[in-house]
NUMIMAR-290551 format. One line per field, with one value per residue (C-alpha): residue number from 1; residue in three letters; chain; x, y, z. Coordinates in nm, 4 decimals, always signed. Example, Ala and Ser with C-alpha at 12.3 -4.5 7.8 and 13.67 -1.06 7.14 Angstrom:
k: [1:2]
r: [ALA:SER]
c: [A:A]
u: [+1.2300:+1.3670]
v: [-0.4500:-0.1060]
w: [+0.7800:+0.7140]
END
This chain:
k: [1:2:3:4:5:6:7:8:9:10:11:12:13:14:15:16:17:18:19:20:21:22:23:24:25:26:27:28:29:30:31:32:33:34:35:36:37:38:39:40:41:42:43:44:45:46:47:48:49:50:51:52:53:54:55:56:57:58:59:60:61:62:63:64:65:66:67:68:69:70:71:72:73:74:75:76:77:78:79:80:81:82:83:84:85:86:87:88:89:90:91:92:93:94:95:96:97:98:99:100:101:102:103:104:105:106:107:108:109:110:111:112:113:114:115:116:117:118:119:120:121:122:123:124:125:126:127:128:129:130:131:132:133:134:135:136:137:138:139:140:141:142:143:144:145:146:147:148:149:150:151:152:153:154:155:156:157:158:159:160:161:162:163:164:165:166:167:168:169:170:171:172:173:174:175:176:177:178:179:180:181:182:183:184:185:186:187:188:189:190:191:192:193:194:195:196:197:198:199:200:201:202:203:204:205:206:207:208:209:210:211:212:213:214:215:216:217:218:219:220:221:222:223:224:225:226:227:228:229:230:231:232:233:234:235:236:237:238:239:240:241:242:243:244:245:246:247:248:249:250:251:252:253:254:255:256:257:258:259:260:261:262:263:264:265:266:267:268:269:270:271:272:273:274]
r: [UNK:UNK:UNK:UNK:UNK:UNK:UNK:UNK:UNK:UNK:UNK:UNK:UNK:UNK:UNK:UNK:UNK:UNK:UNK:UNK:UNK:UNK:UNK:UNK:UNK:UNK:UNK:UNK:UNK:UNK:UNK:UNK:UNK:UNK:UNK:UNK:UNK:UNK:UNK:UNK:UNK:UNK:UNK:UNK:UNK:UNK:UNK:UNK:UNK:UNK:UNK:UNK:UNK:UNK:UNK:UNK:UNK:UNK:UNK:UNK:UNK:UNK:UNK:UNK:UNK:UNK:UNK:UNK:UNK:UNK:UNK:UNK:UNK:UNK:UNK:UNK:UNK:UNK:UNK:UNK:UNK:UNK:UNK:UNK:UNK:UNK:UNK:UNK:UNK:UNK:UNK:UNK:UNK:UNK:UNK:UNK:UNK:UNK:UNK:UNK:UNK:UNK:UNK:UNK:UNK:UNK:UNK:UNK:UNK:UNK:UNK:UNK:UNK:UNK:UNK:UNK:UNK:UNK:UNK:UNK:UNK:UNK:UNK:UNK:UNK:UNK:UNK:UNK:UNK:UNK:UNK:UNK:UNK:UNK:UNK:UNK:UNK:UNK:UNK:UNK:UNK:UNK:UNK:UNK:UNK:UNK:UNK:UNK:UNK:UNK:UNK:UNK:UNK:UNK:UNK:UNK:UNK:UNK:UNK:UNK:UNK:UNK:UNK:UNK:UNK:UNK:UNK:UNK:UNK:UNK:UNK:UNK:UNK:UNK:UNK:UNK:UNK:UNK:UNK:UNK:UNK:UNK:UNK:UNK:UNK:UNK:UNK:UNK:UNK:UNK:UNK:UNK:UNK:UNK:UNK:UNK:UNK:UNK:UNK:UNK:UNK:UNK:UNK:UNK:UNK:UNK:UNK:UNK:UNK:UNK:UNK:UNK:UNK:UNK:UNK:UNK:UNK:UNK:UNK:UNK:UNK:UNK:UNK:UNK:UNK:UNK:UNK:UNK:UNK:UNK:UNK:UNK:UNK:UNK:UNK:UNK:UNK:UNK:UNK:UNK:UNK:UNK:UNK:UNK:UNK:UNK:UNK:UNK:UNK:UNK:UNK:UNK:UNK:UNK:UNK:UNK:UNK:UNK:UNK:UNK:UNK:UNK:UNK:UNK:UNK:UNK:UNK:UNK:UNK:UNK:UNK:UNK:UNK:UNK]
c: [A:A:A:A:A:A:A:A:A:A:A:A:A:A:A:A:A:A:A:A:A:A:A:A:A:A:A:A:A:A:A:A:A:A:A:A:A:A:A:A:A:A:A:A:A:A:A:A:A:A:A:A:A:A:A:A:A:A:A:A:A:A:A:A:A:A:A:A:A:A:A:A:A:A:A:A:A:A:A:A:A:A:A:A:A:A:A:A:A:A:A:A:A:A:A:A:A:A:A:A:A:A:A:A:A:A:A:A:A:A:A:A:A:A:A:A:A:A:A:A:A:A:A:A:A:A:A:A:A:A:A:A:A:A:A:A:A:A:A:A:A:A:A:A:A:A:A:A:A:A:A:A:A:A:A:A:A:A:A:A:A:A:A:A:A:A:A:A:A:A:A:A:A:A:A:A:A:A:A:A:A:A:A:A:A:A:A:A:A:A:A:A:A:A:A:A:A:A:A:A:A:A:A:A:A:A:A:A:A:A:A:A:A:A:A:A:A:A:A:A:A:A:A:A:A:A:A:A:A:A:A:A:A:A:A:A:A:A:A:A:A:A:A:A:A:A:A:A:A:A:A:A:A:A:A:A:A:A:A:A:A:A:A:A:A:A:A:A:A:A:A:A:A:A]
u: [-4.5751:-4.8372:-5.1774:-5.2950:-5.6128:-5.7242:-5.5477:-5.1766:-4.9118:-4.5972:-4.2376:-4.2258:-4.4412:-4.3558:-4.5628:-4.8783:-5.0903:-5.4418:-5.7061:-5.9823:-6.3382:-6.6149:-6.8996:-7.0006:-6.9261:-7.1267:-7.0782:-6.8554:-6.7391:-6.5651:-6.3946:-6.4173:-6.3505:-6.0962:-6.2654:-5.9893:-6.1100:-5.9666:-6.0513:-6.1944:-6.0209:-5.7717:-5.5443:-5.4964:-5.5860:-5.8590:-6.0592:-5.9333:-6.1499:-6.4282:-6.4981:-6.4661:-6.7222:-7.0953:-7.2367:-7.0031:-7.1909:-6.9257:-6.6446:-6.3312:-6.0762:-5.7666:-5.6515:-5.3052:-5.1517:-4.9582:-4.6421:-4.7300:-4.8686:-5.0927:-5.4058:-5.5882:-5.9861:-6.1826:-6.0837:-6.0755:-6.3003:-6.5749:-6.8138:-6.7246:-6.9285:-6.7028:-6.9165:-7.2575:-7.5500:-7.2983:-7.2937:-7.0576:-7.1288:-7.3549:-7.2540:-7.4868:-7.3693:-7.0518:-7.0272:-7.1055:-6.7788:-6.4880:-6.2425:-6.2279:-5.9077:-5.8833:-5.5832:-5.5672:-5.6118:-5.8650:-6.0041:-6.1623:-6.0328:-6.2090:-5.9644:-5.9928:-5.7690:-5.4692:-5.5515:-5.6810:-5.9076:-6.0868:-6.4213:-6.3371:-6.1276:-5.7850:-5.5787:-5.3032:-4.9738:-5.0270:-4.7579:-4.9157:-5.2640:-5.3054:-5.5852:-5.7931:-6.1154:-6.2724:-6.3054:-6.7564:-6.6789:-6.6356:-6.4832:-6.1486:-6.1528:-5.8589:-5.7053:-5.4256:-5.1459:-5.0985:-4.7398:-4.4782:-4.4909:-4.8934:-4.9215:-4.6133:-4.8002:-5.1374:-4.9219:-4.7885:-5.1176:-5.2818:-5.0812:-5.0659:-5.4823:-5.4939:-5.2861:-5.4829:-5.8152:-5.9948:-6.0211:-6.1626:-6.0550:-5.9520:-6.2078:-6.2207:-6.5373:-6.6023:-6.6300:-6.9444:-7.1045:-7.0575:-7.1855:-7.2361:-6.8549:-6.5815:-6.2512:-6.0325:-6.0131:-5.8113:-5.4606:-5.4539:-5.3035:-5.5770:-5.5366:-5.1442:-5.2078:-5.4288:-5.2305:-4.9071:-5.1195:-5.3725:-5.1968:-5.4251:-5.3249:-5.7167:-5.6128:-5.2809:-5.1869:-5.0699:-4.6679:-4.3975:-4.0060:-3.7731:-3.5767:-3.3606:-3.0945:-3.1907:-3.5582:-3.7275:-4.0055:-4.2536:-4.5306:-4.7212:-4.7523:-4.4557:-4.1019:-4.2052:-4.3149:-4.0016:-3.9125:-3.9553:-3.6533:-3.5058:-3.5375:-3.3457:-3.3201:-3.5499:-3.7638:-4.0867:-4.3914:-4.7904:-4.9766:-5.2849:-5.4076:-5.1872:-5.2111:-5.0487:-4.8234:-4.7135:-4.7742:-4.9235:-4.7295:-4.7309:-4.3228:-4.3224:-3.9797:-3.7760:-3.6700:-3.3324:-3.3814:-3.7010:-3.8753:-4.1270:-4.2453:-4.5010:-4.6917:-4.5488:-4.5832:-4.2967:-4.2616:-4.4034:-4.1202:-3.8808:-4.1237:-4.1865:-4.4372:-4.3993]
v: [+0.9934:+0.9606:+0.9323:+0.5970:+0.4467:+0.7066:+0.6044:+0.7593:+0.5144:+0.5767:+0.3165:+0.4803:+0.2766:+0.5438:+0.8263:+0.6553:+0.3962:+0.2607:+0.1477:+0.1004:+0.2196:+0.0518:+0.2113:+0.5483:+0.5525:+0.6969:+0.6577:+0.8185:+1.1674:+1.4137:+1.6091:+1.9671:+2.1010:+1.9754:+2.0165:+2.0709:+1.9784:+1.8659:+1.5372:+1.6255:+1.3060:+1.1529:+1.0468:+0.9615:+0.6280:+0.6244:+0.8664:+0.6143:+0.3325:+0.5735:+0.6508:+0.2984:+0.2425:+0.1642:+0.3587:+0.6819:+0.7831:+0.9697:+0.9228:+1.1086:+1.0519:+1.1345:+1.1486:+1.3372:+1.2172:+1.4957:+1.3053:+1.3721:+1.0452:+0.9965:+0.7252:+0.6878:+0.5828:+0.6346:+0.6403:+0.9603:+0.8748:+0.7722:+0.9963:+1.0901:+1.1719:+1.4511:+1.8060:+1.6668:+1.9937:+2.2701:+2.5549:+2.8000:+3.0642:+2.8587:+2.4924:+2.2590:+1.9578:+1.9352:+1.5604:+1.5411:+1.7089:+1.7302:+1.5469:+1.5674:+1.5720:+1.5267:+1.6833:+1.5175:+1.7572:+1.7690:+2.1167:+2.3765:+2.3209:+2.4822:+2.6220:+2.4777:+2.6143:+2.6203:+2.3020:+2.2701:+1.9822:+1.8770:+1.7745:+1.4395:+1.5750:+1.4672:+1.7731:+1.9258:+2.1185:+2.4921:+2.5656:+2.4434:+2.6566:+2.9301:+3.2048:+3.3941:+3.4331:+3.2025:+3.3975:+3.3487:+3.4850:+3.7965:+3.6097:+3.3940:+3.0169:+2.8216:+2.6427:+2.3405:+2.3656:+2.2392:+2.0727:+2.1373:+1.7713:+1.7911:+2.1326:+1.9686:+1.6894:+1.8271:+2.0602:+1.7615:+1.5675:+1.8724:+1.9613:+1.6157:+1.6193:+1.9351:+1.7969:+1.5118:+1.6091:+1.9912:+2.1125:+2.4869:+2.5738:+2.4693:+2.5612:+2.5031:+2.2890:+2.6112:+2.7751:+2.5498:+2.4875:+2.8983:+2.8547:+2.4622:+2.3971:+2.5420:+2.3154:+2.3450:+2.6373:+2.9879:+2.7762:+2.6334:+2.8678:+2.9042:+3.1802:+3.1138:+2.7607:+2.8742:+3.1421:+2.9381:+2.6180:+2.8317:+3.1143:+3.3343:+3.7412:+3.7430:+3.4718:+3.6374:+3.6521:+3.9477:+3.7947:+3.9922:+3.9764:+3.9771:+4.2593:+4.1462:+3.8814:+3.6640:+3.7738:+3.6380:+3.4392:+3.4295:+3.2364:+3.5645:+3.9416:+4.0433:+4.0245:+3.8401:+3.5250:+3.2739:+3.2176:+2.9336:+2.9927:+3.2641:+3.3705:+3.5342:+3.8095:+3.7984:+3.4914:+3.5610:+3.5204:+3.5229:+3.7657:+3.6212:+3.8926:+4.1726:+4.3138:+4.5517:+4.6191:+4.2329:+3.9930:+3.6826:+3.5160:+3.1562:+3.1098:+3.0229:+2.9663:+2.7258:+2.8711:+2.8861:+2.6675:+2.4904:+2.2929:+2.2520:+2.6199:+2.7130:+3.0081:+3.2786:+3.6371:+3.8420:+4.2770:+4.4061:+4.6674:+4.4084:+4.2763:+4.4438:+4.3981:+4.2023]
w: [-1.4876:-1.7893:-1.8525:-2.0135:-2.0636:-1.8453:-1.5561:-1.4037:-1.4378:-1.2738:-1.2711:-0.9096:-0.6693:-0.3969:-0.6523:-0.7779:-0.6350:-0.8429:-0.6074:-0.7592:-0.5953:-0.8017:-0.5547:-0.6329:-0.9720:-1.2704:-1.6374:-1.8753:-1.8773:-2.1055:-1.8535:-1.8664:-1.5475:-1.2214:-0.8638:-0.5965:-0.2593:+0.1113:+0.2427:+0.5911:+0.7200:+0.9808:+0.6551:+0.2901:+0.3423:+0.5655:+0.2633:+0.0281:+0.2214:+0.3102:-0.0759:-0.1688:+0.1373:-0.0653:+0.2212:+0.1448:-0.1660:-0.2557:-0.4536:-0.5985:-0.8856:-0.7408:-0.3581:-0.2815:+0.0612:+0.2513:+0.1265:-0.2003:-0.2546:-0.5498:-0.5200:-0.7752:-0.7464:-1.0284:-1.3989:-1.5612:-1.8007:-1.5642:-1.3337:-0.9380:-0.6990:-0.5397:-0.6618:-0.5150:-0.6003:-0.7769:-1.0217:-1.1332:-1.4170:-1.6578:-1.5680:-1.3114:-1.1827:-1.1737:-1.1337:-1.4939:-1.6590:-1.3817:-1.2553:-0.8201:-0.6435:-0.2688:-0.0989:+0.2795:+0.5535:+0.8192:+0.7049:+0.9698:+1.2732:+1.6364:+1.9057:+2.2406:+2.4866:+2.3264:+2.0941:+1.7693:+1.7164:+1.4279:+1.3477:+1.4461:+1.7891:+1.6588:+1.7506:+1.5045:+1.6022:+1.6058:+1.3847:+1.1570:+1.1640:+1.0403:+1.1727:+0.8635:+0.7178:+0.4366:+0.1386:+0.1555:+0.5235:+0.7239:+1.0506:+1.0858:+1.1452:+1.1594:+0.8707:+0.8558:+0.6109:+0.2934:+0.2311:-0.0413:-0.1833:-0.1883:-0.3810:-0.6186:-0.6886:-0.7468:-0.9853:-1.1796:-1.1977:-1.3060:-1.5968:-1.7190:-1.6908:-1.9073:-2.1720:-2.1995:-2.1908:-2.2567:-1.9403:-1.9107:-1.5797:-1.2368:-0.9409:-0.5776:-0.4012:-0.2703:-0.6302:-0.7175:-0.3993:-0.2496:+0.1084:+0.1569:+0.0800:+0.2543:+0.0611:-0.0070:+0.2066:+0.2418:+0.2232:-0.1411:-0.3387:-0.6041:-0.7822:-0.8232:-0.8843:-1.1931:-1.3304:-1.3408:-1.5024:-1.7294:-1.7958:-1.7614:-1.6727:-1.4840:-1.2673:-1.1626:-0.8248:-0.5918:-0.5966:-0.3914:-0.4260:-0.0950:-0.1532:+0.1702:+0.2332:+0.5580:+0.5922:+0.8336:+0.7790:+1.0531:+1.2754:+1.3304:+1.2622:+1.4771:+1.5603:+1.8761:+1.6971:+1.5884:+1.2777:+1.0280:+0.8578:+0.6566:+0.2593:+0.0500:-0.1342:-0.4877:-0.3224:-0.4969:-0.2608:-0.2991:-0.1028:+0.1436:+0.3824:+0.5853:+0.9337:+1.0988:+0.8132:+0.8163:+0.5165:+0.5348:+0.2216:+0.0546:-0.0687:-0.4062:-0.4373:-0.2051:+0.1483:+0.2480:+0.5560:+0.5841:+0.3047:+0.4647:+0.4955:+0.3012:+0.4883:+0.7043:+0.7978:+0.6993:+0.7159:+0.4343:+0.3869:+0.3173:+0.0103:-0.3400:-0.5452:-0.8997]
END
């Protein structure tokens, strides 16, 4: 994967797709800044045609399908509307300097019963939410998983971004739009994500080593919820939120069993800290 002409190519057609949006674009840009945000949506696609909609008025560069799947909207080069009113320390409008990239996933979800619907009343397997607060909030809401492949690819496109153009830092919506933005939400590893990209000791995370073999990795604070899969020994993990003397972790390092796990809850005597 490279950058060219401001646009990702790719000789994998299963990595990259261009689709071009010319509605809701501005002019040209020197990016400073990229904008991580969740799409709100039912899928990659159906954001792709909703910000290529006129009526949208909004826009974003990049969109990352839960696959890992790369589309690519707007040239790099060229203005998005993805920030909309924002400001973080002395920058306004972010639209101006940064580069947006959508990650699919519905966002907040409400608990009904024992569903989780979104916004738009498609429900979403509870093993994949995840209960905790909103770092602007005091109360938990419920939040849908990232996966592996997204948070790889967003990775990858991100580091080839910040070779290519001077990009000062990585933010969330949520970063420049406190209070009117909630994505990309509690599960994007954000301060990992920037540390391991900017290399930055202020940005480091609070990571954990397993200091067990077969650890248990968990769907909630206690022995009573099943497992995900086990890790082992020296699998380095970034701390979210405890209770109970439990650890809400996101595995940095591959699981033993399931790729797919990302998040889990695992006894925080069998972790030490890095």
């Amino acid at each position: 994967m490279k950058i060219t002409n401001h646009k990702l190519l790719s000789e994998s057609v299963s990595e990259i797709i261009v689709s071009d949006s010319t509605n809701n674009v501005g002019g040209v840009i020197d990016p400073q800044f990229i904008i991580i945000h969740f799409t709100a949506g039912q899928s990659a696609e159906s954001s792709v045609e909703w910000f290529k909609n006129p009526s949208a008025k909004a826009s974003a560069h990049l969109v990352i399908g839960r696959d890992g799947k790369i589309i690519q909207l707007v040239d790099f080069n060229k203005m998005a509307w993805h920030a909309g009113k924002s400001k973080w320390a002395d920058f306004n409008g972010f639209n101006n300097f940064s580069i947006g990239i959508e990650l699919d996933n519905p966002g907040r979800l409400t608990k009904v019963g024992d569903r989780y619907l979104s916004w738009f009343k498609a429900e979403y397997s509870k093993d994949n939410v995840v209960e905790m607060p909103h770092k602007h909030e005091k109360g938990n809401s419920y939040w849908y998983e990232y996966t592996k492949e997204q948070i790889d690819a967003c990775m990858k496109v991100c580091k080839l971004i910040m070779e290519k153009y001077h990009i000062q830092d990585i933010l969330g919506h949520d970063d420049i739009a406190p209070y009117r933005k909630d994505d990309p939400g509690p599960l994007f590893p954000m301060e990992s994500f920037r540390s391991k990209l900017l290399g930055r000791e202020d940005n480091t995370a609070d990571i954990y080593e397993v200091i067990a073999d077969a650890v248990n990795i968990r769907k909630g604070p206690s022995t009573k919820f099943g497992s995900y899969g086990q890790l082992n020994q020296a699998t380095k993990v970034e701390f979210i939120k405890s209770s109970m003397g439990w650890f809400l972790v996101y595995v940095l390092d591959k699981p033993q069993q399931n790729d797919d796990t990302l998040y889990g809850w695992i006894n925080g005597s069998l972790l030490k800290k890095l």
